[in-house]
C-alpha positions, -999 to 999 in steps of 0.1 A, spaced: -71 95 -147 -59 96 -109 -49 76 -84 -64 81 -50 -45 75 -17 -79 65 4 -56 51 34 -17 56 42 -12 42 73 -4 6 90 -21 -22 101 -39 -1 130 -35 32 111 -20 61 131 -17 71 154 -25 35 175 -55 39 201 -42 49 233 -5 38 220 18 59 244 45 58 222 61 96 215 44 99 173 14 91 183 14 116 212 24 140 189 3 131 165 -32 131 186 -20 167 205 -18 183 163 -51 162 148 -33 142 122 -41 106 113 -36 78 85 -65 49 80 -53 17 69 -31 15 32 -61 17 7 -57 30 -30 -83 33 -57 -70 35 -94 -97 59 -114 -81 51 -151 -92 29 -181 -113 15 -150 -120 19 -114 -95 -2 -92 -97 -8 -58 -67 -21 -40 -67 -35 -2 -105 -30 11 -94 -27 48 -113 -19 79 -113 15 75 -130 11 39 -166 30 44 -152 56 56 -129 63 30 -151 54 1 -181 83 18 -155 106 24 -140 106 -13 -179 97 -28 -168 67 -50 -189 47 -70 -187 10 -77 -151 -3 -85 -150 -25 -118 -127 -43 -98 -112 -53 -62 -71 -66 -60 -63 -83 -25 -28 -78 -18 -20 -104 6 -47 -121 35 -32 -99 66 -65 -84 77 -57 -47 71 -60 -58 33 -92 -73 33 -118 -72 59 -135 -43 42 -151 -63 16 -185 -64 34 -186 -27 30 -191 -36 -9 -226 -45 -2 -234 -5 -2 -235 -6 -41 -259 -38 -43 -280 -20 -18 -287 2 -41 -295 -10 -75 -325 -30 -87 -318 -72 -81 -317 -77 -114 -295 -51 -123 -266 -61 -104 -236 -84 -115 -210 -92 -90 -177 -72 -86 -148 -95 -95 -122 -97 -67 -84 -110 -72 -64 -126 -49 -38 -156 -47 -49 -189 -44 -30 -190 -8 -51 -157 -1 -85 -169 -12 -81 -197 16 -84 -166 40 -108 -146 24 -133 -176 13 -132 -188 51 -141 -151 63 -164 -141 35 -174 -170 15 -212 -159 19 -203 -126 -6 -190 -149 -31 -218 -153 -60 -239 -123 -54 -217 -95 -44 -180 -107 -55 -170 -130 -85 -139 -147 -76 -108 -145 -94 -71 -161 -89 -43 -136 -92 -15 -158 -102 21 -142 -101 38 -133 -131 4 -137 -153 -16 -109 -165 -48 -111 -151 -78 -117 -169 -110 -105 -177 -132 -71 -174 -122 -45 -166 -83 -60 -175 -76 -57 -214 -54 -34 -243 -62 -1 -223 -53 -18 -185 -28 -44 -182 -23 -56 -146 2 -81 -136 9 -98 -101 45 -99 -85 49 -127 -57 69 -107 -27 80 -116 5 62 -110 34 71 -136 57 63 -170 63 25 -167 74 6 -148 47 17 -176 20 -1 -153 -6 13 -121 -10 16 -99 -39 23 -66 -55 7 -55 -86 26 -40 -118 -2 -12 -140 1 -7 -175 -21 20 -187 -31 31 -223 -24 71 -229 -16 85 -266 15 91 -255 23 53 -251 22 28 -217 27 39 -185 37 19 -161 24 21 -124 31 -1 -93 20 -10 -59 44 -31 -37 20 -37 -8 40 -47 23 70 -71 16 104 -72 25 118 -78 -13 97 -90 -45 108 -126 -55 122 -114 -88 144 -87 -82 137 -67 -113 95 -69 -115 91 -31 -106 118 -20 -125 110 7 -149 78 23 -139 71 58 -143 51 56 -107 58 35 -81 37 33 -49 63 14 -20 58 3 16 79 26 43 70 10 74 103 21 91 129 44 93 155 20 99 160 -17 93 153 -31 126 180 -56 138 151 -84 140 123 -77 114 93 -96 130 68 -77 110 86 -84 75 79 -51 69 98 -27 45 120 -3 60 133 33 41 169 16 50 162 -16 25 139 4 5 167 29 -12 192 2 -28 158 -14 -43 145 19 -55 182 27 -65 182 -6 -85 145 1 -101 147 36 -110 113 49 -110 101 83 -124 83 94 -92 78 73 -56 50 78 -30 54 65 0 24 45 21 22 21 46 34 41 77 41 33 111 52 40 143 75 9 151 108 29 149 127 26 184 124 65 196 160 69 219 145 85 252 108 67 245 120 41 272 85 29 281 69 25 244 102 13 231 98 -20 255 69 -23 237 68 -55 212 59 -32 188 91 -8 189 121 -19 164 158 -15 174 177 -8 144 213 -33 139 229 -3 121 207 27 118 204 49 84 228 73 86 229 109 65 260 123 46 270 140 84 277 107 93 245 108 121 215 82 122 183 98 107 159 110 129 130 94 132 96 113 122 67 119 139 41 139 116 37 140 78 59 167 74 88 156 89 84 125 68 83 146 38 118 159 52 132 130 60 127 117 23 135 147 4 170 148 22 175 107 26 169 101 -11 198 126 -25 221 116 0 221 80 -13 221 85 -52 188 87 -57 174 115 -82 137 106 -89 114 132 -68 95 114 -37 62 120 -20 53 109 16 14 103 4 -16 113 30 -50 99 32 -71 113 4 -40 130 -18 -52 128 -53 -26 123 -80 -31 132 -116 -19 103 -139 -19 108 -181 -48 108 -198 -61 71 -214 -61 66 -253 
């Protein structure tokens, strides 16, 4: 069993098209990108979470077969406007051979997704409420893979948004797994607590004085993670919406975030902020100590592959 990171970045991956800002500069002059937050779950069954924009691409380039099953985090478009690119599979396959792919979503969600892509609904998708705080049900969901929604906050316009809590059969007992999508807090405080893997939303450095984007920032991320205690943490969802000091034009930008108080090391000094995958990786592995926190963390990349325990 593995979980596949098919996208890592934000809601117009990185770096932004002909964004002037000093990362994705940086980022273009070395080659690096990230495609919209996209992660497939190859366990018990195969999951896909958040079919964004970028989805065809990712599935060609990691050659994955039909999911068993598609969760929609929340109705931002980043999370969903790749679910036309299912219709590869029913291309594919004799008519009569095919049954639909169920999809999950809120109800709020749905209102989004029907409107867009009610035309899928009945030959390609089978449509299915996620309702938070009840396992869902249904194939591929059972003894072997237990999924449950968490409602989060995301701010006041996408109505439907949700995390997902894993439970996965191995001989060695449950494991728990989570995805927090992008939120600002869950609505119960405790519903990732516990995992042995926990995938979170870093959209920032710092908490930015006013957080327009109701994102999740590293800054508000470490007393939650603090709180949750996780066995490992990867990272997704990254930006470039820190405020840069001397990045005077792309810092006027909408886009750009001024931190009220920025996060500060043990020296005393506000964190840089980073602008590649490695100074990310950095960034954690020093942040995380210096506030308490113990559990090792990865910055994840598109396509990183991670080995989870075997199913019963």
């Amino acid at each position: 069993m593995e979980l596949i990171f098919l996208g890592t970045g934000g809601a117009w991956g990185l770096p932004e098209h002909q964004c002037p800002c000093a990362t994705c500069r940086h980022l273009r002059s070395i080659g690096q990108y990230r495609t919209r937050t996209s992660l497939w779950l190859e366990g018990p069954a195969r999951v896909l979470i958040d079919p964004g924009p970028d989805l065809r691409a990712q599935l060609m380039r990691e050659d994955l077969p039909r999911p068993d099953a598609v969760l929609i985090t929340h109705e931002h478009g980043d999370h969903y406007l790749g679910l036309d690119e299912l219709l590869c599979y029913r291309r594919n396959v004799p008519p009569d051979a095919w049954e639909p792919i169920p999809v999950y979503a809120s109800a709020e969600a749905w209102e989004q997704i029907e409107a867009r892509f009610g035309y899928l609904l009945g030959s390609l998708l089978e449509k299915r409420l996620a309702l938070p705080g009840a396992a869902l049900s249904g194939a591929p969901f059972g003894p072997n893979l237990g999924c449950t929604p968490v409602k989060t906050d995301h701010g006041p316009i996408p109505k439907g948004s949700l995390g997902y809590r894993f439970e996965l059969a191995t001989p060695e007992g449950p494991y728990g797994l989570g995805y927090t999508s992008d939120m600002t807090a869950p609505l119960e405080p405790d519903a990732f607590a516990g995992l042995d893997l926990l995938v979170c939303q870093c959209h920032f450095v710092h908490e930015p004085a006013v957080n327009r984007a109701n994102h999740l920032s590293l800054q508000r991320a470490l007393p939650q993670l603090l709180r949750w205690q996780p066995g490992r943490v990867y990272l997704a969802h990254l930006s470039c919406q820190d405020h840069i000091p001397g990045d005077d034009p792309a810092n006027a930008m909408l886009k750009k975030y001024a931190p009220a108080e920025p996060l500060r090391g043990a020296d005393g000094e506000p964190y840089a902020i980073p602008r590649d995958h490695a100074a990310w990786q950095a960034l954690v592995e020093r942040a995380l100590p210096e506030h308490g926190l113990t559990m090792p963390v990865t910055v994840a990349f598109d396509g990183l592959r991670v080995p989870l325990p075997a199913g019963g």
